[in-house]
PyMOL Python script that loads the backbone (N, CA, C, O; Angstrom):
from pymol import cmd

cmd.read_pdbstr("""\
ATOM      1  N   UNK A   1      28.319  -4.882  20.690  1.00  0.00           N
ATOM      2  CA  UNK A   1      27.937  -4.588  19.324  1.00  0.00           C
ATOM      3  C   UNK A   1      28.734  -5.465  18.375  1.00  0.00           C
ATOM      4  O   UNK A   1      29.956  -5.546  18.509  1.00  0.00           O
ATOM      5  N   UNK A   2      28.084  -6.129  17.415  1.00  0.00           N
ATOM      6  CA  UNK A   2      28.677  -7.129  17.059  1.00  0.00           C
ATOM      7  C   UNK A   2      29.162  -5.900  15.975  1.00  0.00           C
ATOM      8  O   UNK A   2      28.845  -4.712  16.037  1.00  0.00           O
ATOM      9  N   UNK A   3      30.112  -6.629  14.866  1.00  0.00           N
ATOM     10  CA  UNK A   3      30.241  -6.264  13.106  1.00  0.00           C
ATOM     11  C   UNK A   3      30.896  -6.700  12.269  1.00  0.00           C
ATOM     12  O   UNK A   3      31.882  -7.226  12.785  1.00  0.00           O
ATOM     13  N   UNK A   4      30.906  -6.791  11.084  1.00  0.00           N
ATOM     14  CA  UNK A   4      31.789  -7.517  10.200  1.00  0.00           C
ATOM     15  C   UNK A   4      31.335  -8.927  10.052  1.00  0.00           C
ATOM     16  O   UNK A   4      30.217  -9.249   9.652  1.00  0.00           O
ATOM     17  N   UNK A   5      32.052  -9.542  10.318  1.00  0.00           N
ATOM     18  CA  UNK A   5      32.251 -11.362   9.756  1.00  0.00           C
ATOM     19  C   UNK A   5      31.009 -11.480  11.240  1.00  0.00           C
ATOM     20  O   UNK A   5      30.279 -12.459  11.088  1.00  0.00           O
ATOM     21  N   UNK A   6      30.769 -10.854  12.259  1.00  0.00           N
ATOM     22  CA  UNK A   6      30.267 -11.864  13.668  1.00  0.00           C
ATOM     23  C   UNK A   6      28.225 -11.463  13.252  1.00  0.00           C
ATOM     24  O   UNK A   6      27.344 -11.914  13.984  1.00  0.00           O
ATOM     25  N   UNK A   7      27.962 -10.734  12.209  1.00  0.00           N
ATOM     26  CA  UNK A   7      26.865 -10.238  11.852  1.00  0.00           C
ATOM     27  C   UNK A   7      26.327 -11.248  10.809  1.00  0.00           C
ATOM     28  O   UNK A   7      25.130 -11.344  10.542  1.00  0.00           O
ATOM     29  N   UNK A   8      27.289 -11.984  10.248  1.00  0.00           N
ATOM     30  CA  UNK A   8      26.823 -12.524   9.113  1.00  0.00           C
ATOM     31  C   UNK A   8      25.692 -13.933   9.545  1.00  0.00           C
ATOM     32  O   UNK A   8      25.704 -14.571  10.598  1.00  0.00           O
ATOM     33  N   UNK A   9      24.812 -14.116   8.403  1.00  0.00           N
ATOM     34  CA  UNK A   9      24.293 -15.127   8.474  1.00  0.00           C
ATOM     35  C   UNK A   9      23.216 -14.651   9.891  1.00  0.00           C
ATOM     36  O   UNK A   9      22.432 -15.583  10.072  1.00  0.00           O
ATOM     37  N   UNK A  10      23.063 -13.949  10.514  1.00  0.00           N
ATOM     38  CA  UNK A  10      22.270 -13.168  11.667  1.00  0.00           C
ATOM     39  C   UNK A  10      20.623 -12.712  10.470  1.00  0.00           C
ATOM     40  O   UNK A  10      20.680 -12.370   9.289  1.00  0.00           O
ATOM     41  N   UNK A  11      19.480 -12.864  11.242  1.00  0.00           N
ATOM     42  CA  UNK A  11      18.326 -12.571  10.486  1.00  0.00           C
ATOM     43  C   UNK A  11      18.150 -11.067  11.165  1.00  0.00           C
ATOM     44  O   UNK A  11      18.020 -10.899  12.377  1.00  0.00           O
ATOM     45  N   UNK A  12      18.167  -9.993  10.171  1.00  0.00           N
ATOM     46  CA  UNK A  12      18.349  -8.598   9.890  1.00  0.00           C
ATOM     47  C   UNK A  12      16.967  -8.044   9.425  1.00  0.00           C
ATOM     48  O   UNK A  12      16.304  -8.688   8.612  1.00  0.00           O
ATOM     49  N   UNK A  13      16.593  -7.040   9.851  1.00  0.00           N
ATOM     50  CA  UNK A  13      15.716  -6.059   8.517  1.00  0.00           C
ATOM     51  C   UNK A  13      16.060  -4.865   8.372  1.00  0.00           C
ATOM     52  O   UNK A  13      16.089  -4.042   9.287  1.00  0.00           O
ATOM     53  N   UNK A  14      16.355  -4.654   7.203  1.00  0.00           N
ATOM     54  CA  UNK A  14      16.757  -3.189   6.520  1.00  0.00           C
ATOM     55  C   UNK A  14      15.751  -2.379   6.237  1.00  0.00           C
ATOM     56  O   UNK A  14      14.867  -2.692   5.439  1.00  0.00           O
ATOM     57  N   UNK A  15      15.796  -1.175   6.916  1.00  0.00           N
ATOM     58  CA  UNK A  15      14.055  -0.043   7.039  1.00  0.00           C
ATOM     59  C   UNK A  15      15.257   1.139   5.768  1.00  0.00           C
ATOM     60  O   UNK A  15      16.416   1.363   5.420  1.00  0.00           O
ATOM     61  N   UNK A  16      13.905   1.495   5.582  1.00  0.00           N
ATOM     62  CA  UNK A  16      14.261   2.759   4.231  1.00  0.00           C
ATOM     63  C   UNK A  16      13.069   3.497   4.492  1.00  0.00           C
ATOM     64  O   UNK A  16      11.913   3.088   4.607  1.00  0.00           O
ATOM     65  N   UNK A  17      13.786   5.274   4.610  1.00  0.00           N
ATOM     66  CA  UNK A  17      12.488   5.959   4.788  1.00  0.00           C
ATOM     67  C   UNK A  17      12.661   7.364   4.045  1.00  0.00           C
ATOM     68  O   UNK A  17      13.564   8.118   4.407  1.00  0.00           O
ATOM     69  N   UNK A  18      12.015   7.628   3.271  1.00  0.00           N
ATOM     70  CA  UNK A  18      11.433   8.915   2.229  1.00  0.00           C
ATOM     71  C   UNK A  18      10.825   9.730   2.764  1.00  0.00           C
ATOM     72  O   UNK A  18       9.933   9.416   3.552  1.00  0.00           O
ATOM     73  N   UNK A  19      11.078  10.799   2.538  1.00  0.00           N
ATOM     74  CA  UNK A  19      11.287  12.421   2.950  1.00  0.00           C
ATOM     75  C   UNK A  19      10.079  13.075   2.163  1.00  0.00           C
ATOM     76  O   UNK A  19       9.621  12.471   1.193  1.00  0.00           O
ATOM     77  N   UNK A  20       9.581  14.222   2.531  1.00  0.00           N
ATOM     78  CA  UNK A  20       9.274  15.778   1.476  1.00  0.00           C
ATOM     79  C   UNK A  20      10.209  16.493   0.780  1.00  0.00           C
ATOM     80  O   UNK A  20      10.110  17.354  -0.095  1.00  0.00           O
ATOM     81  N   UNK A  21      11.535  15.753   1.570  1.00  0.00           N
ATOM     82  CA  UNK A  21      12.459  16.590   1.274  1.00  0.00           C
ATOM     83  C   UNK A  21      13.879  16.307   1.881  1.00  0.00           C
ATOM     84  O   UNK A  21      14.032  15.293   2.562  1.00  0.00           O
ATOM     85  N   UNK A  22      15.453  17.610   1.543  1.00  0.00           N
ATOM     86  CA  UNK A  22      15.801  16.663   1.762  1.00  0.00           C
ATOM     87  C   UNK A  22      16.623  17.744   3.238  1.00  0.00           C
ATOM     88  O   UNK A  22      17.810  18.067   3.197  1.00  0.00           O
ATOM     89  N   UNK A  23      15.816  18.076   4.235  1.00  0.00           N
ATOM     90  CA  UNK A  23      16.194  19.067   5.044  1.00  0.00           C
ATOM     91  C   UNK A  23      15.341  19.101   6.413  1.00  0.00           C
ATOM     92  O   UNK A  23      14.791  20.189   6.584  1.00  0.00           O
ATOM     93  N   UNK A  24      15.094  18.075   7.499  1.00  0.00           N
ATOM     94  CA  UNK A  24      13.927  18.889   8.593  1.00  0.00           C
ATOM     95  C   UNK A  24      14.072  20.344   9.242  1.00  0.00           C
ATOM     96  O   UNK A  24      13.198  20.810   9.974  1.00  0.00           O
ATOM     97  N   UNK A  25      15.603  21.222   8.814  1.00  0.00           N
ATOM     98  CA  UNK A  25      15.315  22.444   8.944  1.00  0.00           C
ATOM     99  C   UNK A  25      14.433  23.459   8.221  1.00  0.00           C
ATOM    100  O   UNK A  25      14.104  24.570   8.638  1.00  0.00           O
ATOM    101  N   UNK A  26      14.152  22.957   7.218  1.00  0.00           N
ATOM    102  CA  UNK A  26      12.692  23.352   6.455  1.00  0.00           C
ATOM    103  C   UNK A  26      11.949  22.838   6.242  1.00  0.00           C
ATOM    104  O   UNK A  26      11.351  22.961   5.173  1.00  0.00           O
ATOM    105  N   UNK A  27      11.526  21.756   7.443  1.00  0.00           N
ATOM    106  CA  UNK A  27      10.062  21.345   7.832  1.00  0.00           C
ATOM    107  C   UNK A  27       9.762  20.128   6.737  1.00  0.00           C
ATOM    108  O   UNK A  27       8.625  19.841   6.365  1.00  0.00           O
ATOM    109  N   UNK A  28      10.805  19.554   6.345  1.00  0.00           N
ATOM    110  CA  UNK A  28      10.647  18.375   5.449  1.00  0.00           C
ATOM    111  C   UNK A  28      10.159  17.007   6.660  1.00  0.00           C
ATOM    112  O   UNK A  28      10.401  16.991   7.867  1.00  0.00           O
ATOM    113  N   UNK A  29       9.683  16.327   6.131  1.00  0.00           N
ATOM    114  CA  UNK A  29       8.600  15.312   6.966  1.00  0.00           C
ATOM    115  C   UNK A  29       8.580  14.136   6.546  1.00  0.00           C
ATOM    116  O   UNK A  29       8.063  14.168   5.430  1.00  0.00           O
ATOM    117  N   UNK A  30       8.852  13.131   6.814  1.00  0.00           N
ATOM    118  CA  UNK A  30       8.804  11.548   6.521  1.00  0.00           C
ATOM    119  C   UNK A  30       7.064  11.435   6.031  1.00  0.00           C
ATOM    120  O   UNK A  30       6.067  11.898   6.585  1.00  0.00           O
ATOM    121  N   UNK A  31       7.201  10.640   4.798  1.00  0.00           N
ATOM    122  CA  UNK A  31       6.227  10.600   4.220  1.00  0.00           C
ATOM    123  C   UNK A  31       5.983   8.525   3.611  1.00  0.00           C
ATOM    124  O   UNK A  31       5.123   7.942   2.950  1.00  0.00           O
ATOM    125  N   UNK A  32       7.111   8.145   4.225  1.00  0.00           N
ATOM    126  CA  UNK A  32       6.967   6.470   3.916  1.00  0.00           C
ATOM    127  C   UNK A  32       7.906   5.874   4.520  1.00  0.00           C
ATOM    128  O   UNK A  32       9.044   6.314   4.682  1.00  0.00           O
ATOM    129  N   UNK A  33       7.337   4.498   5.007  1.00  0.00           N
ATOM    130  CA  UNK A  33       8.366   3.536   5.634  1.00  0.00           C
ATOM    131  C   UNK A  33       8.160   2.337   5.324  1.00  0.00           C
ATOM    132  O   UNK A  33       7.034   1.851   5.428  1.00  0.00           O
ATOM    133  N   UNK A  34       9.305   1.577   4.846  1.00  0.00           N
ATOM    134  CA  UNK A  34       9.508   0.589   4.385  1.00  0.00           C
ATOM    135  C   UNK A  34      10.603  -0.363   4.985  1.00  0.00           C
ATOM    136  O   UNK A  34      11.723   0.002   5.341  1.00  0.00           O
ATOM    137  N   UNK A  35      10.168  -1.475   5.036  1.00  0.00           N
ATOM    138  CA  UNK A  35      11.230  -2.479   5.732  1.00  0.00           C
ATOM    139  C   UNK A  35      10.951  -4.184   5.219  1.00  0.00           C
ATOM    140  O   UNK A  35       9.860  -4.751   5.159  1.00  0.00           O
ATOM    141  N   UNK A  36      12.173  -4.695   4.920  1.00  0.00           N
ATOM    142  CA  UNK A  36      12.033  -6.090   4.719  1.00  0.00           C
ATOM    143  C   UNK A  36      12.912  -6.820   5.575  1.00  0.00           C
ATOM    144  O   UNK A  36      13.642  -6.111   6.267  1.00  0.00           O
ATOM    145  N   UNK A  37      13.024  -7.997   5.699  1.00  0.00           N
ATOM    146  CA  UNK A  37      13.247  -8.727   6.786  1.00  0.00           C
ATOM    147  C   UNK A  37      14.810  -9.422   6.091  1.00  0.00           C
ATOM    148  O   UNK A  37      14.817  -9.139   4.893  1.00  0.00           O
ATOM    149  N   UNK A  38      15.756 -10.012   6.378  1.00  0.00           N
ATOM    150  CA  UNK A  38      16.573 -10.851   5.581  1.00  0.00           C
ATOM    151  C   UNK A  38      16.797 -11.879   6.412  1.00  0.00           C
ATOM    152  O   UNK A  38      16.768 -11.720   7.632  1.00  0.00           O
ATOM    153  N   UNK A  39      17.050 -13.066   5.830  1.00  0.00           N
ATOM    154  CA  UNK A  39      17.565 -14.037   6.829  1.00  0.00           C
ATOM    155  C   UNK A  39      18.152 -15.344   5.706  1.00  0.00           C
ATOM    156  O   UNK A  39      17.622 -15.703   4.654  1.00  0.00           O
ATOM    157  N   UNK A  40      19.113 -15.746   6.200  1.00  0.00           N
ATOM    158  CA  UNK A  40      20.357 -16.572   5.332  1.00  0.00           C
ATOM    159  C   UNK A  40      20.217 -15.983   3.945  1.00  0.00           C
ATOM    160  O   UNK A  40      19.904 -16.710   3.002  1.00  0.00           O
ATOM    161  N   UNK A  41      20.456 -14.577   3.780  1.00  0.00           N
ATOM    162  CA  UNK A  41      20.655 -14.343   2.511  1.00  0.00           C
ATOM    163  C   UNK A  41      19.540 -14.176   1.715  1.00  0.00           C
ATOM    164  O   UNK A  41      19.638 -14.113   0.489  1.00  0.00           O
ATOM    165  N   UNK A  42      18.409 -14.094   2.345  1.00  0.00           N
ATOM    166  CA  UNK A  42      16.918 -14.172   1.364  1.00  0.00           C
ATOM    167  C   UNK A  42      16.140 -13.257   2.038  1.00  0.00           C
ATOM    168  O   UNK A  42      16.161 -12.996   3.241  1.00  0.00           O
ATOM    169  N   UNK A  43      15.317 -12.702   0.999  1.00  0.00           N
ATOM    170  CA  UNK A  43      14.734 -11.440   1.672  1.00  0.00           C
ATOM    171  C   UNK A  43      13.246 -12.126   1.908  1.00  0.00           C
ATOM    172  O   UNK A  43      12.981 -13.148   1.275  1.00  0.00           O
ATOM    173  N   UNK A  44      12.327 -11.589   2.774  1.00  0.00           N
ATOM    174  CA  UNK A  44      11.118 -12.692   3.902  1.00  0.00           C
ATOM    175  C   UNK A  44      10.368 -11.539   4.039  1.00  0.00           C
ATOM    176  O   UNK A  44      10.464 -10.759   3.092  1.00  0.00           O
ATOM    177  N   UNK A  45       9.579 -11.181   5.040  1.00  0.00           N
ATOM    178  CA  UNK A  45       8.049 -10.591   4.936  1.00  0.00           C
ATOM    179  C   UNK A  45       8.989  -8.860   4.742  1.00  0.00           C
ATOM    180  O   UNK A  45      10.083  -8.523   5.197  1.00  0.00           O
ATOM    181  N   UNK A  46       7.898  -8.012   3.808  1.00  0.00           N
ATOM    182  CA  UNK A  46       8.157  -6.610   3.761  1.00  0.00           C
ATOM    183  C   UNK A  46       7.034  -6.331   4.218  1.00  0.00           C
ATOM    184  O   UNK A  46       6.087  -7.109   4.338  1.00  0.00           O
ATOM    185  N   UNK A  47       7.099  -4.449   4.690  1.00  0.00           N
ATOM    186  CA  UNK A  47       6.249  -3.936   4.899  1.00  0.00           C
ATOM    187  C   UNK A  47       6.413  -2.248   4.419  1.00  0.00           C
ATOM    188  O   UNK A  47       7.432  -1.586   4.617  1.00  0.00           O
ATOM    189  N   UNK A  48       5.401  -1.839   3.877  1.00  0.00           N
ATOM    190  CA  UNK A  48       5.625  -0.646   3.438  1.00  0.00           C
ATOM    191  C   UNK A  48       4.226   0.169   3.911  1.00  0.00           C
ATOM    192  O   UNK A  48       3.081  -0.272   4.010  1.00  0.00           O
ATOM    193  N   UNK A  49       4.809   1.689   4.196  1.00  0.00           N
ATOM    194  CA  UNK A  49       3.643   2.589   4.638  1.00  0.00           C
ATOM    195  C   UNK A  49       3.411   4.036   4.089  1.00  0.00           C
ATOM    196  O   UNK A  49       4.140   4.968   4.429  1.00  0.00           O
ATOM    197  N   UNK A  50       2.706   4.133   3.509  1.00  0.00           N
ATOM    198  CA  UNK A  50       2.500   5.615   3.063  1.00  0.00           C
ATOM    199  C   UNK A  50       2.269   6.725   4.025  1.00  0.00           C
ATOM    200  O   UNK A  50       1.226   6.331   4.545  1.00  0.00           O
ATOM    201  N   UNK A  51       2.510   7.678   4.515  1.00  0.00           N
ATOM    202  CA  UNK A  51       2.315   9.067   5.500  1.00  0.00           C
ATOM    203  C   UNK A  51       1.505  10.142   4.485  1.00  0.00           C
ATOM    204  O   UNK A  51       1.760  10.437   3.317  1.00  0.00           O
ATOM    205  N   UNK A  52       0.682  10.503   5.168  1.00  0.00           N
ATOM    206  CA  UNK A  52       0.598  12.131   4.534  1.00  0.00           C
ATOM    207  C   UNK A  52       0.366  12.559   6.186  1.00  0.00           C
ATOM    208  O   UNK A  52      -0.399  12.395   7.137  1.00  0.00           O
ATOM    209  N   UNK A  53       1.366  13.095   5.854  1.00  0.00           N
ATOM    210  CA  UNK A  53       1.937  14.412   6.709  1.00  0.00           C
ATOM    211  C   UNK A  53       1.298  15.638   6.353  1.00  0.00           C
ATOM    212  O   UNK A  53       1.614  16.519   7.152  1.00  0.00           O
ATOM    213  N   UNK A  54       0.472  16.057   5.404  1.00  0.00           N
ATOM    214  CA  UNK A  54       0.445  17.396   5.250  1.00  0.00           C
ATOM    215  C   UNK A  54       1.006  18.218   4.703  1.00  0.00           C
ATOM    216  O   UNK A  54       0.591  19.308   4.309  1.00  0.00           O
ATOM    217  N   UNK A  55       2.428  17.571   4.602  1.00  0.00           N
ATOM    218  CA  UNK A  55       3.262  18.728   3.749  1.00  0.00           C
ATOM    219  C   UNK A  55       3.509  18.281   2.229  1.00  0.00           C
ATOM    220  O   UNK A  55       3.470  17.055   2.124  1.00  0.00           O
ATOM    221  N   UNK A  56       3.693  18.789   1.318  1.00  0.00           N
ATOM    222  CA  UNK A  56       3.824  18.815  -0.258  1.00  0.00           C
ATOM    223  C   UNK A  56       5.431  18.467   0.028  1.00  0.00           C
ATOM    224  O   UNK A  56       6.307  18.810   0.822  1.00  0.00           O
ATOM    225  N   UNK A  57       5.248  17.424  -1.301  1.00  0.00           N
ATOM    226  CA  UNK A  57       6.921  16.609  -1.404  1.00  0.00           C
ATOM    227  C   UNK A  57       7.514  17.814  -2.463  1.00  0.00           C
ATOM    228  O   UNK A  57       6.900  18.090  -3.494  1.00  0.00           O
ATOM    229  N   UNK A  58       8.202  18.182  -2.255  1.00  0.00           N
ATOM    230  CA  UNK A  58       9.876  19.062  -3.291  1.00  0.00           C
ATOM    231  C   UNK A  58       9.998  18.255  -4.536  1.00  0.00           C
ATOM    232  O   UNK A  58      10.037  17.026  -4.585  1.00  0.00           O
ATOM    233  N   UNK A  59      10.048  19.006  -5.442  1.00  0.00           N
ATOM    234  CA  UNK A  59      10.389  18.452  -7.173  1.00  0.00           C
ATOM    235  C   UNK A  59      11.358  17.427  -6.857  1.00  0.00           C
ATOM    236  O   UNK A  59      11.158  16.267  -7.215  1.00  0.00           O
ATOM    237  N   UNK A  60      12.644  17.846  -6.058  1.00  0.00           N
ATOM    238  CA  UNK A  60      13.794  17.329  -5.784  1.00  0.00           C
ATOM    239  C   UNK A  60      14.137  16.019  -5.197  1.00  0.00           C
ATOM    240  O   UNK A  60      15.052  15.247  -5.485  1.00  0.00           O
ATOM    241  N   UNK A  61      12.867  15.906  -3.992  1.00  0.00           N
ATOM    242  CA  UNK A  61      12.573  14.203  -3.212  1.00  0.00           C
ATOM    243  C   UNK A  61      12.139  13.755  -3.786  1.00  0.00           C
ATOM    244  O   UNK A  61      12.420  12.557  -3.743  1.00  0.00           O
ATOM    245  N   UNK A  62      11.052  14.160  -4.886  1.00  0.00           N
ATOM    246  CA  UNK A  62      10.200  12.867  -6.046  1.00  0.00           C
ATOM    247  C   UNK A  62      11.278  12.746  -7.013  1.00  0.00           C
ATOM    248  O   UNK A  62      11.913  11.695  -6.929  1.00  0.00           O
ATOM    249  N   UNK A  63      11.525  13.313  -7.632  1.00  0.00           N
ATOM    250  CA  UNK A  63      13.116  12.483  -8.529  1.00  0.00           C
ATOM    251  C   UNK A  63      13.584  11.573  -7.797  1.00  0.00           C
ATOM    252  O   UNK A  63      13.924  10.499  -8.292  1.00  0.00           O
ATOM    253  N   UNK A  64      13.678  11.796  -6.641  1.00  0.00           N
ATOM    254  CA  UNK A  64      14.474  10.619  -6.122  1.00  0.00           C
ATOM    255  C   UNK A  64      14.084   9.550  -5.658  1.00  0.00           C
ATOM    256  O   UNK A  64      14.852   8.591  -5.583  1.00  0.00           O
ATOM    257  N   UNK A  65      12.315   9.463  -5.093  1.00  0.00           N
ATOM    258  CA  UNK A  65      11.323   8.365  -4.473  1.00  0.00           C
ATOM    259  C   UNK A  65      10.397   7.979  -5.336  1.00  0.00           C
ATOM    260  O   UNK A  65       9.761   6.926  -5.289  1.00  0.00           O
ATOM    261  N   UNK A  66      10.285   9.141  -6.421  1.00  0.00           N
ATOM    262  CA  UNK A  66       8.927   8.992  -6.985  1.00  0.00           C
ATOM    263  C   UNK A  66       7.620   9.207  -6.281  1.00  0.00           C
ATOM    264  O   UNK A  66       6.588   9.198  -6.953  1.00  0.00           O
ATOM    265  N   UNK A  67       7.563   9.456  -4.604  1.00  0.00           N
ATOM    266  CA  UNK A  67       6.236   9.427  -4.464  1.00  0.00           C
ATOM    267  C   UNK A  67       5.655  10.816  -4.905  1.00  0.00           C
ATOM    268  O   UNK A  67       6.306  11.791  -5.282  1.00  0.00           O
ATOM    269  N   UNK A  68       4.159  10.690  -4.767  1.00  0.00           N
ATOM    270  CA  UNK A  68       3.631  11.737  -5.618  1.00  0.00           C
ATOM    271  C   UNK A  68       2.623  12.507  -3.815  1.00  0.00           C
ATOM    272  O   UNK A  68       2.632  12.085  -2.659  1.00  0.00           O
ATOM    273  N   UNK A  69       1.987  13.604  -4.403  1.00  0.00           N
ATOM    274  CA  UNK A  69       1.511  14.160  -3.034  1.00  0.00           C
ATOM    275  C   UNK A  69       0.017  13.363  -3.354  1.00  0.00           C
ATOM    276  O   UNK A  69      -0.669  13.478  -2.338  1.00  0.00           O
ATOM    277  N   UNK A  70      -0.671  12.648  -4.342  1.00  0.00           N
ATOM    278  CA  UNK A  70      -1.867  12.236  -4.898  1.00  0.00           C
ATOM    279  C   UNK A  70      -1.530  10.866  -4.148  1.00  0.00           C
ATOM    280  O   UNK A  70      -2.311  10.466  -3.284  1.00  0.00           O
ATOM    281  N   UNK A  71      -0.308  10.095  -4.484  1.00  0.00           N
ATOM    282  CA  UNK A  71      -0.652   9.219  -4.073  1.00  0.00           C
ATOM    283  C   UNK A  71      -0.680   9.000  -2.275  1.00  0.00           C
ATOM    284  O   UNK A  71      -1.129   7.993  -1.728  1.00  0.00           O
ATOM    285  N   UNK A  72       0.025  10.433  -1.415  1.00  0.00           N
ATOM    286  CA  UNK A  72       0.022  10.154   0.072  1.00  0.00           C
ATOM    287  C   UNK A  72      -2.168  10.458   0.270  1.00  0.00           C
ATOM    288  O   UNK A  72      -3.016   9.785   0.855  1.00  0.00           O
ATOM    289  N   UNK A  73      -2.262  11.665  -0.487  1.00  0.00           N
ATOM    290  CA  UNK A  73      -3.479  11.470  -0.564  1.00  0.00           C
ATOM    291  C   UNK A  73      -4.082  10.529  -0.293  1.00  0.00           C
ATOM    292  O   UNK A  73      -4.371  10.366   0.892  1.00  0.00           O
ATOM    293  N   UNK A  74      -4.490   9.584  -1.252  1.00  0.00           N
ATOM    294  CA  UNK A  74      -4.961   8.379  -1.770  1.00  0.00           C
ATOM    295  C   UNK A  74      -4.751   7.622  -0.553  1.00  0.00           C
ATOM    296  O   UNK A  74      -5.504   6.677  -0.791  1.00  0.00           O
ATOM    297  N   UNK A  75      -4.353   7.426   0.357  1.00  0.00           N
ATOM    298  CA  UNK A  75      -3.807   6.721   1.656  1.00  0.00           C
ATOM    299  C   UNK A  75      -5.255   7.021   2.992  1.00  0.00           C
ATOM    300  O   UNK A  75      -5.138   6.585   4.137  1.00  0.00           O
TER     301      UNK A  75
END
""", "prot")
cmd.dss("prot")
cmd.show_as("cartoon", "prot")
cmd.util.cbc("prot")
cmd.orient("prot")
């Protein structure tokens, strides 16, 4: 396992993923996935995905993602 200084300059992608919520002990559910690629310092192909899961996002996860339950709809 590399880290630190032996990672650098290495072509990476950083994934980010949004919730219903912010708990799967109360059935909170990944509702988007997102990932972009990096390489020498520059960010290169993204990809992003909407879920509807079925379950209604919490007042509390949209403050924080913004997604809406219209727009997993809309998917």
């Amino acid at each position: 396992m590399m880290c630190g200084r032996e990672a650098e300059g290495l072509p990476m992608v950083i994934i980010d993923i949004e919730t219903t919520g912010l708990s799967r002990l109360c059935g909170h559910r990944v509702i988007e996935l997102g990932a972009v690629r990096l390489e020498g310092g520059e960010m290169g192909e993204e990809f992003n995905c909407l879920i509807d899961c079925g379950h209604r996002i919490s007042k509390r996860a949209h403050r924080v993602h913004g997604v809406t339950d219209e727009m997993l709809r809309a998917n």
